[in-house]
Every structure is written in structure tokens, then in C-alpha cells.
N, C-alpha and C positions, 0 to 999 in steps of 0.2 A: 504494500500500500504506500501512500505519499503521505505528509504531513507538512504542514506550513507552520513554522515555530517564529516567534517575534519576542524582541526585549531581551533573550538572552541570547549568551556567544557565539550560538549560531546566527542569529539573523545579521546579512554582511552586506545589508541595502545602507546606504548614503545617503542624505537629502542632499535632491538636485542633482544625482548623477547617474545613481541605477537603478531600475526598477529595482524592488524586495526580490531575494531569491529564495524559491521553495525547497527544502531541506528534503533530500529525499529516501527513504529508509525504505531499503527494498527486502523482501523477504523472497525466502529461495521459494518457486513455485510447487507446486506436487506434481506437473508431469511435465515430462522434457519439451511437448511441443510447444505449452505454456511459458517456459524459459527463453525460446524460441521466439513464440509473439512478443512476449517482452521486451526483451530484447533489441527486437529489431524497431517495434515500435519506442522506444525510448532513442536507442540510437540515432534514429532518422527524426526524431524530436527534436534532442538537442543537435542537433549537427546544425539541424535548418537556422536554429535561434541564432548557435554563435556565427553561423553565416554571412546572417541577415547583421548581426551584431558587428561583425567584422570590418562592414561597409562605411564604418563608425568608431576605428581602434577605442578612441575615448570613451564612450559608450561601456566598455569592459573593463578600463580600470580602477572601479570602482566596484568590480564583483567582489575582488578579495580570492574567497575560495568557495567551492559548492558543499567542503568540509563533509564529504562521503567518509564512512568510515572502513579504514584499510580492510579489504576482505580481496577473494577472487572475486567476485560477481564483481565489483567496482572497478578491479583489474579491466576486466572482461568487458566491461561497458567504455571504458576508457578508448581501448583499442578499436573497440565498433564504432565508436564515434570520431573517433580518429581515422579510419577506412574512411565511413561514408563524406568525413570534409577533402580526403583525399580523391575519391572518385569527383565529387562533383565539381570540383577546382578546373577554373578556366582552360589552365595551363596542365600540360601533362605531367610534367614534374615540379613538385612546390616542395618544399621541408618538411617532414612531418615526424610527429605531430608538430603540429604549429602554437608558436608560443601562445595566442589569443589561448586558445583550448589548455594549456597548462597552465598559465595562470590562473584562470576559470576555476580549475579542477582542486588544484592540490595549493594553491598557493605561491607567488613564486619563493617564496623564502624554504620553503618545506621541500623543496625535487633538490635529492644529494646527489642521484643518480639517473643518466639520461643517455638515449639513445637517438640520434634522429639523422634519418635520410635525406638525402640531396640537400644538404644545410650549403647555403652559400653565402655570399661577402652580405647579403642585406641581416640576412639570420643573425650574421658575425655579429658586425654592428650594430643591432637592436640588442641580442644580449650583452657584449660586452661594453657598448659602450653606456647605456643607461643599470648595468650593476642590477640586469634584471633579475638574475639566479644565484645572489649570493651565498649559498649552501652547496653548490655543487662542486662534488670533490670527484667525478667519474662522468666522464663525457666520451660517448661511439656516435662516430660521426661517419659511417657508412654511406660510399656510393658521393664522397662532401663536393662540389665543386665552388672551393675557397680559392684565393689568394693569397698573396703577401698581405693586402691590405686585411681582406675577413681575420687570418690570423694575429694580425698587429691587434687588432681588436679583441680577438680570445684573449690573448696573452694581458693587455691590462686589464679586461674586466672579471678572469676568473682566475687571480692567481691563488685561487686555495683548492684547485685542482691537484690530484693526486693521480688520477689514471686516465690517460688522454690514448684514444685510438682514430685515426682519420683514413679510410680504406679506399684506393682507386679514386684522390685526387691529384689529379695531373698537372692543375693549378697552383699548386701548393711552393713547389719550387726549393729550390735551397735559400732564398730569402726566406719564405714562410717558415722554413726550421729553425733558421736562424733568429726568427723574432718569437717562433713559439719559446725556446731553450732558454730566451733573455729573459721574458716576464714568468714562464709556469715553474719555477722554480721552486715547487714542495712536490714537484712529477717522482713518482717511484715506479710508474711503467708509461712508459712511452710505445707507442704502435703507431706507426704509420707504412700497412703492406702496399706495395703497387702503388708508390704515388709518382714515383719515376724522378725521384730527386737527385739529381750528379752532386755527392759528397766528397768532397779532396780530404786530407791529414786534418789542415788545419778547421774546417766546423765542426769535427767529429771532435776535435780538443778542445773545441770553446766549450762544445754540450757535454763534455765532461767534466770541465772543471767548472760551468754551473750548475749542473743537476749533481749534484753530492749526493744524492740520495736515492739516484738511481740504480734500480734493482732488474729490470727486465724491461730488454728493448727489443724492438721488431723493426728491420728496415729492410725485412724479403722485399723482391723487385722495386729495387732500387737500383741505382748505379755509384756504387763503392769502386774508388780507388782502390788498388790495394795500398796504400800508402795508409787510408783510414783508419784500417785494423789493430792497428798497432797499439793508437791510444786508447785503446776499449781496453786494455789489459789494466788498465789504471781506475777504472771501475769496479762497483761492487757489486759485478752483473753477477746474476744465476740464472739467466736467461737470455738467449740473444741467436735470434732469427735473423740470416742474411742469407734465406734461400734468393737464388737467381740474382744472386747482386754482384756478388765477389767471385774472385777464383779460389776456390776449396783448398786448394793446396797452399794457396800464402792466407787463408783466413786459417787456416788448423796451425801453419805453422809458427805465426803471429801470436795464437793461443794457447799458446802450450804452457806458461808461465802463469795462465789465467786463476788465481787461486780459488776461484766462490764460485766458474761456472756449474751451474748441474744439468741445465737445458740446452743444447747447440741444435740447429737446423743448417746444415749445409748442402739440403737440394738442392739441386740443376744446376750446382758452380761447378761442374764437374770434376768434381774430387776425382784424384786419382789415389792410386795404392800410395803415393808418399802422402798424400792430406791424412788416408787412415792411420799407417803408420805414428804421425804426429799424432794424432787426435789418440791411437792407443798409449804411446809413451806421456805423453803429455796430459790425460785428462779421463786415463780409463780408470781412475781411481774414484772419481768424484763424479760423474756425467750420470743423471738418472733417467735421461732423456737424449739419444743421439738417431737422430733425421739423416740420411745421406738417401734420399730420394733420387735416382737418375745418375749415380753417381756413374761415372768413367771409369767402372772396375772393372777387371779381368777376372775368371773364375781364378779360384784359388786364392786373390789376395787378400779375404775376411780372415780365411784362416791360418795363415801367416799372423794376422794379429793377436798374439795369445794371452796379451794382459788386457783385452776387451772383451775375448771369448769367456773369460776367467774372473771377468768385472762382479763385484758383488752389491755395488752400488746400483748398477743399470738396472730399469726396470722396463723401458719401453727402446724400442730399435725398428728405426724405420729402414728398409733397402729397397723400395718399390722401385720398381724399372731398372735392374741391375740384373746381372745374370751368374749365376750364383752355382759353384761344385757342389759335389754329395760332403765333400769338406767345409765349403763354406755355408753350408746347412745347418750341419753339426755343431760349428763354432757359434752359431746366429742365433740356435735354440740352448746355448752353453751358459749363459751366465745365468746362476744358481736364484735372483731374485726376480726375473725374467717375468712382466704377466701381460704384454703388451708385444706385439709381432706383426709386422707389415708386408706382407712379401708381394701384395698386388704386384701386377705387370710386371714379375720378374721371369726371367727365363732360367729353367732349373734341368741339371739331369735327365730325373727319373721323376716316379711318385716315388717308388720306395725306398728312396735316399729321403726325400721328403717324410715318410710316413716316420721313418727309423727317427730322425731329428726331431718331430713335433713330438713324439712318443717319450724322450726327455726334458723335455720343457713342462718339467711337473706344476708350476704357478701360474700356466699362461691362462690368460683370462680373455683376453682378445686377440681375434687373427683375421690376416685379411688375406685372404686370395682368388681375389677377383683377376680375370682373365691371366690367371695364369698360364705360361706357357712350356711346355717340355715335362710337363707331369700330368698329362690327361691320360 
């Protein structure tokens, strides 16, 4: 049912700026097609108001919050009504959800955590430059088409950001990294895959000696020098993604001194048997996560490695698209805390060099071998 409450802390109407908002306290229905009408009828409710509201920014800033109380159903209506302002939007692509609808909802002082599609330089600057979200310590900005400038803008208006992801913006540039690294300076993980940023030595050591605090970074499909890799060793990474960015063999061999890594991904830099090499002498002690996706091996050279086959820290081993001996099977399903295993798209032997290997990997918990090849 609905209820309209007035005079206490819910009522979050204004004289002279917004209508009264009706408090709405949903109970779970008795049958699913009822959750269904609901639902949708609600959804396509508010969608139309804050629409019709939107035509009108000022009109909204006096909602405050609709101060729903955290449940999934509230989840659940959030996103529907998020969809339907995203279908009916002029434009095919708009940010969503859109700040009008967040403020509305939750309040903007109250969203710590935030996820939002096609955010661009207008997005930027509407949140950072008006201090719209100032609680937000975790921002995925999927699919962003920012710039230097949208970022100049994140970087002063949220620097109590802590987890910042930005995914297949191309816009972004080595200037935009360069002004996100100057203001987000309380970031403990940084992610930005596929933004196609050309990084030399020297930005890779500004973003180190200001993020201190940086613990896990992502710069797959990017374009690293190898010169860059070097000052990441001066980090207190335990995480760090540079699939398709670098050459495998001067990023493992740059890392080997690395004291805190335990995560590496060095797909499609086509590691050869000297990057594994490194990565075994150098990191098979400590690594609980090692990616070599597509790597540029030859059979036989996994199992050559025998302080990675013998690693007791590793738990997960990616080799997908690699082609692999009845040896390097053996050594892949060898290390004793093993519960993670990727052999998609590899080329193998037999099966029953295959069956013998997975039949030792007493912990493994997941496996993947999709289109496998040479074991059917």
C-alpha cells in the first residue's frame, strides 16, 4: 500500500519549491504476477514524473530524498525506473542512472557507492563541480566517454574516493590520468581497462609517488612502455592487471623484486618461457592469482617451471589459449592449494594426459574448458 506522512522526517516538501512527496511503503505482494503489475506500474509512474520533472532541473532540488527504506524491492524499483528513463530518452545513449533520479531516491549525501554508464564531461561536471555526491568513496564508470576536462572535474569534486574504475574510455587520455592521480589521492584501487592510454616511465612515477596508498591497479589494454614497469615495483601493489598493454617478458622481468604482488595478469603481452621463468623465480612464492592468457609458450615450458608447479600460495592459474604437454598439464594441476583452473582455448595432447592431471588437483573448485582443443 502507499501512505502520505507530513510534519515528521519524512515529509521532504519545501515551501515554494516542490510539490509534498508521498512516502511510499511497499509490501511484498502474495503472487508473482502481482509483483509484476506492480512493479511495472510504479516504475513507468515515477519514470514519467521525474521526466516530466527533469524539463525543470530546479523543480527537483528540493525533493531531498523519497527516503524508501533499504530493502531488495527498493533495489528492484530503482533499476526499473532507471531502465524505463533510459528507454524513453531522446538520445540513444545518456548516463544512467541519471543524477535527477539519484538525488530523488537516496539522497545525494547518502550514494557511497555508484555505478553509471556512458557518464560523460557534462555528468563530470555537474557532479564534481557542484560537490553533488559528497559521500562517495567507489565510482564504475563503464562504457565513460570523458575527457581530460570531465576528469579534471572528478578529480576536485570527489577527492574522498577510494575505488575509481573507468572501462573503454578512449577519451580519457594520458592527460585525464594525469589529473585523475593529482586530485583522487585517498584511491586504493584504480581501474581503468581498455581506455587506450600511451603511458611512458615518467606518469607511471608521478601516480606513484601520489597514490601512497595504492593497492590494486588495472591498466589491461593500454599502451605501456616498457620503461613504465619498473616504477610499479615501488608500490604496495597486490594486484596489477596489464593484460595486452606490455611485453610479458620485460613486465615479469621488471617484477620480480615486487614484494606485496599476489594478483598479476599478463595476457596477450605474449609472455614467453623467459617472462615465466621470471614470474617462477621471482614471484612463485607469493602470487595467488597468475593470468598468462594467450601466452607465447611452447609445450613443455610450464613444466620447466618447478617453483610455480610446487607454489603453495597459488590458488587460481589462468593459460587459456596456450598449448600445453601431458607435462605441462601435470605441473598446471601441481600446486597443492590449486581450486581455480582455466584451460579454455588451449591446445592439449590427449584427454588422458588431461584426465591423469585434473585427477590430482584434489581442491579445484572451478574449471574451464570450453573449446578445447586436442582432447576431444
Amino acid at each position: 500500500g502507499r501512505r502520505q506522512e507530513s510534519g515528521g522526517p519524512h515529509d521532504l516538501s519545501e515551501e515554494g519549491s516542490a510539490p509534498a512527496v508521498t512516502l511510499l511503503r511497499m509490501r511484498a505482494p502474495s503472487r508473482s504476477s502481482d509483483a509484476h503489475s506492480l512493479f511495472g506500474m510504479a516504475s513507468a509512474a515515477l519514470a514519467e514524473a521525474i521526466s516530466d520533472a527533469s524539463r525543470s532541473p530546479a523543480s527537483l532540488l528540493g525533493v531531498g530524498s523519497l527516503a524508501l527504506v533499504p530493502s531488495p524491492l527498493s533495489a528492484r524499483l530503482f533499476k526499473a525506473v532507471a531502465a524505463e528513463l533510459s528507454q524513453a530518452a531522446p538520445q540513444p545513449v545518456l548516463p544512467s542512472p541519471p543524477l535527477p533520479l539519484l538525488r530523488l531516491w537516496y539522497g545525494s549525501r547518502h550514494v557511497e557507492r555508484l555505478a553509471v554508464s556512458a557518464a560523460d564531461d557534462d555528468w563530470a561536471v555537474e557532479v564534481g563541480g557542484c560537490s553533488a555526491l559528497p559521500s562517495l568513496s567507489s565510482l564504475d564508470l563503464p562504457g565513460a566517454r570523458l575527457t581530460a576536462h570531465g576528469a579534471a572535474h572528478l578529480a576536485a569534486g570527489l577527492r574522498a574516493l577510494t575505488h575509481l574504475r573507468i572501462a573503454d574510455c578512449h577519451g580519457l587520455g594520458a592527460a585525464g590520468f594525469g589529473v585523475l592521480c593529482g586530485g583522487c589521492l585517498q584511491l586504493v584501487s584504480l581501474q581503468l581497462p581498455n581506455c587506450k592510454i600511451a603511458l611512458d616511465a615518467a606518469a607511471v612515477r608521478t601516480m606513484v609517488d601520489r597514490l601512497a596508498g595504492l593497492t590494486a591497479l588495472d591498466l589491461g589494454g593500454n599502451l605501456l612502455a616498457s620503461a613504465a614497469v619498473p616504477p610499479l615495483c615501488s608500490a604496495p601493489l597486490r594486484l596489477l592487471r596489464v593484460w595486452g598493454s606490455v611485453s610479458g617478458d620485460d613486465a615479469a622481468l621488471s617484477l620480480m623484486d615486487s614484494s606485496c604482488l599476489s594478483v598479476l595478469d599478463l595476457g596477450w603481452t605474449g609472455a614467453t618461457a623467459l617472462g615465466l621463468q621470471c614470474v617462477s623465480l621471482g614471484l612463485a612464492s607469493r602470487l595467488a592469482d597468475l593470468s598468462l592468457a594467450h601466452a607465447a609458450l611452447l609445450p613443455g615450458d610450464l613444466a620447466r617451471c618447478t617453483s610455480l608447479a610446487s607454489s603453495e600460495s597459488l590458488t587460481s592459474l589462468t593459460l587459456s589459449g596456450t598449448s600445453l604437454s601431458a607435462a605441462d598439464l601435470a605441473a598446471a594441476a601441481s600446486p597443492p592449494g590449486l581450486t581455480s583452473l582455466d584451460l579454455s582455448c588451449c591446445c592439449v595432447e590427449a584427454a588422458a594426459a588431461l584426465r591423469v592431471a585434473l585427477c590430482a588437483a584434489r581442491r579445484l573448485e572451478r574449471l574451464l574448458l570450453d573449446r578445447l582443443q586436442g582432447a576431444l
